[in-house]
C-alpha positions in Angstrom: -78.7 93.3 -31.2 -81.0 89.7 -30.4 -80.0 87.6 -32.5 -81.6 84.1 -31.1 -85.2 83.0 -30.7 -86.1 80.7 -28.0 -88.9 78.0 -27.9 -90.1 76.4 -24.9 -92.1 73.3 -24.8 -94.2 71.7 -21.6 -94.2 67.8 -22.3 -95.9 65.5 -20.2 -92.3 64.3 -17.9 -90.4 67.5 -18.8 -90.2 70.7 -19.7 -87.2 71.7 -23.0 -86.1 75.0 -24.0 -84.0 75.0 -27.2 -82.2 78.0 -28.7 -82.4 78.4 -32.3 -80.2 81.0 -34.3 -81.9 82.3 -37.6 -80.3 79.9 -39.4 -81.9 76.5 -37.0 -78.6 75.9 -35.8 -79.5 74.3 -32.6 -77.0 76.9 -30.1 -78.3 75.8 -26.5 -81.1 73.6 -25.1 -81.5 72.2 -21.7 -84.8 70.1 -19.7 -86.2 70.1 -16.5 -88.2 67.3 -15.0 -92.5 67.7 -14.2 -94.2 65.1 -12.8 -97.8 63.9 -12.8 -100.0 62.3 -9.8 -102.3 59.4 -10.6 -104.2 59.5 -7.7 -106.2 56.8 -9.0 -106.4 54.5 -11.9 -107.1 56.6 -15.3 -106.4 59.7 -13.6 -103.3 61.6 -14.2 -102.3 65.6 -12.9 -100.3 67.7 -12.9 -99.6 70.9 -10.9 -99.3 74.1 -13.1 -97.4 75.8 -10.3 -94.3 73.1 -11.4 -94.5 74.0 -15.0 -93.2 77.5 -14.3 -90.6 76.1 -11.9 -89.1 74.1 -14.9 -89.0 77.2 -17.0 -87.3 79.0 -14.3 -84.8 75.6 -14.2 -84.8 74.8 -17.6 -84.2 78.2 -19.2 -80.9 79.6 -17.4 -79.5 76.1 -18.2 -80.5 76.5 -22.0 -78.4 80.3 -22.2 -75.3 78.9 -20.3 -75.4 76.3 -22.9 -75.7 78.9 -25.8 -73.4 81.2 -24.2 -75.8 83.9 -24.4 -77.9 86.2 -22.3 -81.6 87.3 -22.1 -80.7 90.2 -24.5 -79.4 87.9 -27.0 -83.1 86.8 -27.3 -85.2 88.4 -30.4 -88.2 86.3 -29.5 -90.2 83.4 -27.3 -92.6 80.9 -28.3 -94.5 77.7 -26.1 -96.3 75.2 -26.8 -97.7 72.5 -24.9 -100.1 69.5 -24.4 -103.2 70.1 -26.3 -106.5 70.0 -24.0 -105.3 70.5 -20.9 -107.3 72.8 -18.7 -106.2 75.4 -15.9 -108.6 76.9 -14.4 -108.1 80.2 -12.0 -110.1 82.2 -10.1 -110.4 86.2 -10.3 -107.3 86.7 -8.4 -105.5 84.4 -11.0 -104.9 81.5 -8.3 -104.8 78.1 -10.0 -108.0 76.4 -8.1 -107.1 72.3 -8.5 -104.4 70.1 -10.6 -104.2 70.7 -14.6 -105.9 67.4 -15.7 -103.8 65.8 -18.4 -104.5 64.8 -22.0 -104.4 61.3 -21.1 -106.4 61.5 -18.4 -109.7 58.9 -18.2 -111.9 60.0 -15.8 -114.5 61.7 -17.8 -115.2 59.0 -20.1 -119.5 58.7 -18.5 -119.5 62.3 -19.5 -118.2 62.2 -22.9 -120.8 59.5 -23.6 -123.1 61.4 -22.5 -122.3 64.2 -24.6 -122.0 62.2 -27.8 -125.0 61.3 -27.2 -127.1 64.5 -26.5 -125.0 66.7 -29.4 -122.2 64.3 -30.7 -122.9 65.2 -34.9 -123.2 69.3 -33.5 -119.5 69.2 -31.7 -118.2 66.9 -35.0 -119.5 69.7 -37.4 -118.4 72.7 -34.8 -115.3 71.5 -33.8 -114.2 68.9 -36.3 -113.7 66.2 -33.7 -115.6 63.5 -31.3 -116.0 64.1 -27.7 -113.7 61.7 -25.6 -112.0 61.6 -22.3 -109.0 63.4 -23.7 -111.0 66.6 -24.4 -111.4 69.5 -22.8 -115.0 69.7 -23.3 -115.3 66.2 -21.7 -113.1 67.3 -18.7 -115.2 70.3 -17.6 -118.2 68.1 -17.6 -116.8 66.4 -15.0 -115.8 69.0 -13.1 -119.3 70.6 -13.2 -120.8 67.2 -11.9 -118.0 66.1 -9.4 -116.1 69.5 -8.4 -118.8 71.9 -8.8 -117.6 74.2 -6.2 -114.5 74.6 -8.2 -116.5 75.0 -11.2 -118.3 77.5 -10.3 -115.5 79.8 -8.6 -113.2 79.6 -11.7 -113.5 82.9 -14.2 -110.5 81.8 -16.6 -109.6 78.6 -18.5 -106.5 78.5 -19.6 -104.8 75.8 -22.0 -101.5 74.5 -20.6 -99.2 76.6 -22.9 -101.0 79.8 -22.3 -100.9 78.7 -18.3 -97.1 79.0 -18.7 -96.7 81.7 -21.3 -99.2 84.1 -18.9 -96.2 83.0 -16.1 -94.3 85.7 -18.4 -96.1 87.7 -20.0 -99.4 88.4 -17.3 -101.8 88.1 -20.7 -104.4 85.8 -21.4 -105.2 84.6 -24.6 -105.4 81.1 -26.8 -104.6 79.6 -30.7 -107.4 78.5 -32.9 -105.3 74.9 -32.6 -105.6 74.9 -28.9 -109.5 76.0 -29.2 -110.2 72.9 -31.4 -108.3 70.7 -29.1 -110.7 72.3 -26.0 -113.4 70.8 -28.4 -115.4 74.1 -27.3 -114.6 76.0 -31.1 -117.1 77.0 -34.5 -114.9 76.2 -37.1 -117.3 78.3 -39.4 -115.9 81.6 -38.2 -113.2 80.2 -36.1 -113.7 81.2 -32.7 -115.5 79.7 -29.8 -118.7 78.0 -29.7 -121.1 79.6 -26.9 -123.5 76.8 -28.5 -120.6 74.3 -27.5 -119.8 76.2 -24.3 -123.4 75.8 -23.0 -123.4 72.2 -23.2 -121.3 72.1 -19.9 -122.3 75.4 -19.2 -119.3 77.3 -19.5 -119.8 81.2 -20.2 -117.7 82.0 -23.3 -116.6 85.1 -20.8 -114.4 82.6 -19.2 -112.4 81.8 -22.3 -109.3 83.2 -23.8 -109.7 85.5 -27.3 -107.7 83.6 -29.7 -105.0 85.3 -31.7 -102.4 83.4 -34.5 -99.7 81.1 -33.3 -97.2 83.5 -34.4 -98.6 87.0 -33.1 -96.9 88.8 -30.4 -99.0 88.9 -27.3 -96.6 90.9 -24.8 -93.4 91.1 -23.4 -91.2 89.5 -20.7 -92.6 90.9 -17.3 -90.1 92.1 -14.8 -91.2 89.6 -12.3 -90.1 86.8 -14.8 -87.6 88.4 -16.2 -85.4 88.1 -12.9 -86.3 84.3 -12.1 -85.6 83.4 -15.7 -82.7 85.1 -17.0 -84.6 87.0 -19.9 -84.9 90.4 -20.4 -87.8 92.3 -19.4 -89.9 93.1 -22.4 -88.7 90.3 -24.7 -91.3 89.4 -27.6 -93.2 86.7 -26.9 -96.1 85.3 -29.3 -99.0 83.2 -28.8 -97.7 79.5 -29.7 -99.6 76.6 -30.4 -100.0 72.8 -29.1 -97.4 71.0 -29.1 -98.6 68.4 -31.8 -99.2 71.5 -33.9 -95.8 72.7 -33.1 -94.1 70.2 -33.5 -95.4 68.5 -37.1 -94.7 72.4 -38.6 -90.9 71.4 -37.0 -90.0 69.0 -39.5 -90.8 71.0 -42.3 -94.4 69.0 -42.8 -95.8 72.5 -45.1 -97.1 70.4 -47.9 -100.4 68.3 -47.9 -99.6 64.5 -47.8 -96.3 65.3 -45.8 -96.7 62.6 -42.5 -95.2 62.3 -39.5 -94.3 59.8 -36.2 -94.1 61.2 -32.9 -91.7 58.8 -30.8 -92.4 60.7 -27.9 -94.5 59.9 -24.2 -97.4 59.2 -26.3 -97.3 58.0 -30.0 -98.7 59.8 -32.6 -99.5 59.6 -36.4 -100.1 63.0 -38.5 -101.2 63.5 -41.9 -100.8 67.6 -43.6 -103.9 68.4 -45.5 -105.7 71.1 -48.1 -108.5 71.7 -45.4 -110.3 69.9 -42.7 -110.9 66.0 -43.2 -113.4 65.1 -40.7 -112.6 61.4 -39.8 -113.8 60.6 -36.1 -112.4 59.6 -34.3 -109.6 60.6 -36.2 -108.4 64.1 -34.9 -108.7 67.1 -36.9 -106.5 70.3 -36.0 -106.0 73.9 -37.9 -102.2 73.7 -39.5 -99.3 77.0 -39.1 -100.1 77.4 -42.8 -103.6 79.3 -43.1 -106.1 77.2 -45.1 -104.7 73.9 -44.1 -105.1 71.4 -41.7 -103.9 68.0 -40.3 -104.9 64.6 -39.0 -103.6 63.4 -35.8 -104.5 60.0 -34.1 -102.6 58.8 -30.9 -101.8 55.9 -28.5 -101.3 56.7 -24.8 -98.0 54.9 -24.0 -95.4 55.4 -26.5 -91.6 56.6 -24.5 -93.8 56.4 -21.4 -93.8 52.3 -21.9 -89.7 52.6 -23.5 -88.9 54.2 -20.3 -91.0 51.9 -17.8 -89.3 49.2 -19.4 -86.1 51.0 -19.0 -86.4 51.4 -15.3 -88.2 48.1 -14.4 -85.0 45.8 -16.1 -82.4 48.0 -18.1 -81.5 50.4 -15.0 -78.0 49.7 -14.9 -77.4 50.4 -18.9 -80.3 52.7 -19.7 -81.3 53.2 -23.1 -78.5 52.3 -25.4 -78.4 48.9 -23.3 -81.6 48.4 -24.4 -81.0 49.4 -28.2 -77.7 47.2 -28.2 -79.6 44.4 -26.7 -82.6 44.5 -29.1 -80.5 44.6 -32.1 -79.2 41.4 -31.1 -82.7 39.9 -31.5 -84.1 38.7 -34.9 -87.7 40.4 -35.7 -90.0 38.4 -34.3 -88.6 38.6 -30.8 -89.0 34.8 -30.8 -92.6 35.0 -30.4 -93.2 37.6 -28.1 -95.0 39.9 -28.6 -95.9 43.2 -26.2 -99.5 45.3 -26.3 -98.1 49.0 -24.9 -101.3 49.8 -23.0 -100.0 50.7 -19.5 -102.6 53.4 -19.6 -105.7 52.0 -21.2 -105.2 53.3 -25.1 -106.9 55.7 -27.3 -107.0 55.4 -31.0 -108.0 52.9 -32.6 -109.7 51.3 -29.4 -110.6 54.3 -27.0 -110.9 51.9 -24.4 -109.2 53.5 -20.8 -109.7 49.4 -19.4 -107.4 48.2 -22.3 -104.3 46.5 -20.1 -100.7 46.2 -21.4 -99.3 42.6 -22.0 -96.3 40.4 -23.3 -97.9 37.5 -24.5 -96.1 34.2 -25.8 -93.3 34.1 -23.4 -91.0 30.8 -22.8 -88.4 30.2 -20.4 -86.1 31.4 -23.4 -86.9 34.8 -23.7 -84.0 37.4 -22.3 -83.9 40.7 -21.1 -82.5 41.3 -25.1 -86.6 40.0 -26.5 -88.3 42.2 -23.7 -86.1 45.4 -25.7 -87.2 44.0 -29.2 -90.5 43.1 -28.6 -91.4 46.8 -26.8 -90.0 48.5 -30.0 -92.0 46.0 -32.0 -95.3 46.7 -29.9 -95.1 50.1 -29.9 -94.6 50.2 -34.1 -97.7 47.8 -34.4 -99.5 50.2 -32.2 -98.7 53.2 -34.9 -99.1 50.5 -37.3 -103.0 50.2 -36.1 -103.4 53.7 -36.0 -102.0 53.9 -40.0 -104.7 51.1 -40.6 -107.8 52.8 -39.1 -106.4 56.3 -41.1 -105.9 54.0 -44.5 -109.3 52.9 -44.1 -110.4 56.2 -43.7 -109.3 56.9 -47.4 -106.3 58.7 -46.2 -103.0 58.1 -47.4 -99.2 58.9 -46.3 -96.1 59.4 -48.3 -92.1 59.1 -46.4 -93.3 59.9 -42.7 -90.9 62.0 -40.6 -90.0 61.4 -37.3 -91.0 63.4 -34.0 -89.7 63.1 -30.5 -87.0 61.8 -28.5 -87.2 58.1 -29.6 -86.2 59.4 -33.1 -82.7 58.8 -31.9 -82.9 55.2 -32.1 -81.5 53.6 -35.2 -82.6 49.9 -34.2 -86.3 51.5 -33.6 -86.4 53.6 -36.9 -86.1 50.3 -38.7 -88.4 48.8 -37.2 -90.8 51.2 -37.8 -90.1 51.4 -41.0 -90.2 47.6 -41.3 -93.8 47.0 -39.6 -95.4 50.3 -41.9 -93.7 49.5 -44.7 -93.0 53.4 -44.9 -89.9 55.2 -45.5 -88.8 57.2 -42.1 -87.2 60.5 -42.7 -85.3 62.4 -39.6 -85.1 66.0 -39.8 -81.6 68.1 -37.5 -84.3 68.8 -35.4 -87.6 67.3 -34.3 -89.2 68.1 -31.6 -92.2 70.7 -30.3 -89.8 73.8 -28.8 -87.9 74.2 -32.0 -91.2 74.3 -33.9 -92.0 77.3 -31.5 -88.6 78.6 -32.0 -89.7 79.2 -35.8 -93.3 80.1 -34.9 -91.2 83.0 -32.5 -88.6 84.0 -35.6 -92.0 84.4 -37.7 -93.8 86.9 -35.2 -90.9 88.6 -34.6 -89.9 89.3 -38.3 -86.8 86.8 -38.4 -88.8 84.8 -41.1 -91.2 86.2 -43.4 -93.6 83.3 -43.7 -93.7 80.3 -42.4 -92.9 78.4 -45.4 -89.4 80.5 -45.1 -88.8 79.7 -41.9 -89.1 75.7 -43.2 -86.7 76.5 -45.7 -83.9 78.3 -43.6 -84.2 76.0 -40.8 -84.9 72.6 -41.2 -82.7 69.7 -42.5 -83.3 66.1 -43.3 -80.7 63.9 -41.3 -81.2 60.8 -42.9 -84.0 58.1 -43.8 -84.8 54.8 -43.5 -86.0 52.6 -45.6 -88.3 49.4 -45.0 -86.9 45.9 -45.8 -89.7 44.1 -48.1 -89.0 40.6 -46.4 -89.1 41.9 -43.1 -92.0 44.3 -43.8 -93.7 40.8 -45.2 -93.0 39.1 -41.9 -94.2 42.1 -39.6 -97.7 41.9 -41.7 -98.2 38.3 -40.5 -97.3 39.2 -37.1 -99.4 41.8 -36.9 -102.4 40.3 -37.8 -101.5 38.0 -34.4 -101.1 41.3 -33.0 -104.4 42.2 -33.5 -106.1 39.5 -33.0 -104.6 38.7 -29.9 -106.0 42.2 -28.9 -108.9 41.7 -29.5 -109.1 38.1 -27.7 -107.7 40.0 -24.4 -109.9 43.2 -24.5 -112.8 41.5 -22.4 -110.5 39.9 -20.3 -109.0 43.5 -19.5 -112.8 44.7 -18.8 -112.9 41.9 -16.2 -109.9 42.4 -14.7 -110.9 45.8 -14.1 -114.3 44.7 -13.1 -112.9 42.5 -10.3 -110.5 45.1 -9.2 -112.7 48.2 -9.0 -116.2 46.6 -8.1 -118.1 47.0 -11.1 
């Protein structure tokens, strides 16, 4: 009999596959690299050919772990990036690069389209057109690719991309219609009134099912270059923000979470939608609720370009020992983390990342210290612009690889003044793991699947001196931001001839 569920998530610099038994005891798990081009600045692909590649890698690796088989699998769920759009012709070939959520490009059009219908896509969709958004995206396709444009019949979402790898079917979640920006929330389905705006027939979309129904079954094409068995549940899945916050056992409203992961993000659980723009809004697991999610664009993308550019030789726990060693503060340096322009609070795709205040005494230890520190102002600003929002957090939970770091838990904890929590488990593909056990009848709810599965670790609680100190410093933060933020534009000017 299967006994195991598997859940697979696409991340921006690698695809994971974790193997959960019905218990979430973590049995197997394994990653295989994807990469992204940035042809040029603000621009960032990725190939959707690749994705299925690192299923194919990632997979196999995950069942040697478990020491299982493909017939030890009950059921499958993905998730993935929310926004990202595949397009295909009739024949199902992929016609150009998936453009990726932190993409920049299309920021002219989303202008544009906030300001012809910005209040009609806040009250249909729940959320303001940007660059990140789908919506956004296919305006600039229709202007700059419009031979493309007009030859693609399908959009998929990134998930359903990869899950249509195995199962050949074609179909969305409500959370990944809201995060194409092209949904009705009044009768939750898509918006031909939305659609039209780029004009986009709503033939070329996806019907949208629940996270957790089953949509098909392993074909026999993927069965043999992935190791599962042919005909293996899978179910619809979800993005991976969606994913992932359900993952940590965030069923309640006022439950919050961190995600320490390529980008940063902060997520509040809530009784219904609260429309905050440009605060994002998406449909919860849990029918009925919903939850807030705002996000910077370089979170464990910065850690690990830090990583590379001076810590090569020890890697990461040379740069946790090393920070440790440093008193908060990092002696006056202090580090803005936007390598790729930023999105909330500033939504500004010119923003530049900087260390600022640096003396002839600063080490290799300060540059550790003062990334962590930059990075936890950064979801610091984002808590800010939520607080004044009238939204308030409780203990937040942690999400993503970064979780692992004691040194960076504090200082979280420290700079927010919130207690951290860490769950056994925290990341998107164990969330899907559940979402799988639920479709597939291991869980009856998913409420029950929370309370079979996931475990607080330990938490972390802020210093009140230190938390003190971190307030003053971050209101240099800030205003050093905001000294720099034309400079950035001019830079850019200078550089790119406008």
């Amino acid at each position: 009999m299967a006994s195991h569920l598997l859940g697979i998530d696409l991340g921006a610099s690698s695809l994971k596959a974790t193997i959960i038994s019905a218990t979430g005891v973590v049995e197997g798990e394994a990653s295989h690299p994807v990469t992204s081009q940035m042809p040029q600045f603000g621009w960032s692909e990725q190939d959707p050919a690749e994705w299925f590649l690192a299923l194919c890698g990632a997979v196999p690796m995950a069942l040697a772990a478990a020491g299982l088989t493909g017939r030890d699998i009950t059921g499958i769920g993905i998730s993935a990036g929310a926004h990202i759009p595949v397009l295909t012709d009739e024949a199902g070939t992929v016609l150009r690069p998936a453009m990726m959520w932190n993409d920049q490009r299309s920021a002219d059009q989303a202008s544009t389209l906030h300001a012809v219908a910005g209040a009609k896509i806040i009250d249909s969709s729940l959320n303001k057109v940007n660059p990140t958004w789908t919506l956004a995206m296919l305006a600039w396709l229709r202007a700059h690719e419009p031979v493309v444009f007009s030859r693609a019949r399908r959009l998929y979402l990134a998930k359903d991309y990869l899950r249509y790898c195995l199962t050949g079917t074609w179909e969305t979640d409500y959370s990944d219609a809201v995060g194409a920006l092209l949904a009705d929330d009044s009768v939750k389905t898509w918006s031909p009134e939305l659609s039209a705006l780029v004009g986009w027939d709503v033939a070329r979309l996806p019907r949208i099912m629940k996270p957790t129904d089953v949509v098909g079954g392993v074909t026999a094409a993927a069965a043999a270059r992935t190791g599962l068995a042919e005909g293996t549940k899978v179910v619809c899945g979800s993005n991976d923000t969606t994913a992932e916050f359900f993952g940590v056992g965030a069923v309640e409203p006022g439950m919050g979470a961190v995600k320490l992961a390529t980008a940063g993000v902060l997520f509040l659980a809530t009784d219904g939608p609260r429309v905050h723009p440009p605060v994002s809004c998406y449909p919860h697991i849990i029918d009925g609720m919903f939850y807030t999610a705002t996000g910077t664009n370089s979170c464990a993308s910065a850690h690990r370009w830090l990583r590379e550019l001076m810590f090569a030789q020890g890697g990461y726990e040379a740069m946790d020992a090393l920070a440790a060693t440093v008193k908060p503060g990092a002696d006056g340096l202090l580090f803005h983390p936007y390598l790729q322009g930023e999105r909330a609070p500033y939504w500004d795709p010119k923003l530049r990342a900087d260390f600022l205040g640096l003396t002839i005494s600063h080490s290799q230890a300060h540059f550790a210290r003062a990334l962590y520190e930059g990075i936890a102002f950064s979801i610091r600003d984002l808590l800010e612009a939520a607080r004044a929002l009238g939204l308030e957090f409780g203990a937040i939970r942690l999400i993503g690889g970064g979780a692992r770091s004691a040194v960076w838990r504090q200082i979280i904890a420290d700079v927010t003044g919130l207690t951290i929590e860490r769950t056994e488990a925290a990341d998107a593909s164990f969330g899907t793991a559940l979402l799988a056990g639920i479709g597939t009848g291991v869980f009856a709810s998913p409420r029950e699947a929370v309370a079979a599965c996931v475990r607080l670790v330990d938490s972390t609680a802020p210093d009140p001196a230190r938390h003190a100190f971190y307030s003053d410093l971050f209101s240099i933060y800030k205003d050093a931001q905001a000294a720099l933020a034309p400079l950035n534009h001019r830079l850019h000017a200078l550089l790119h001839g406008k």
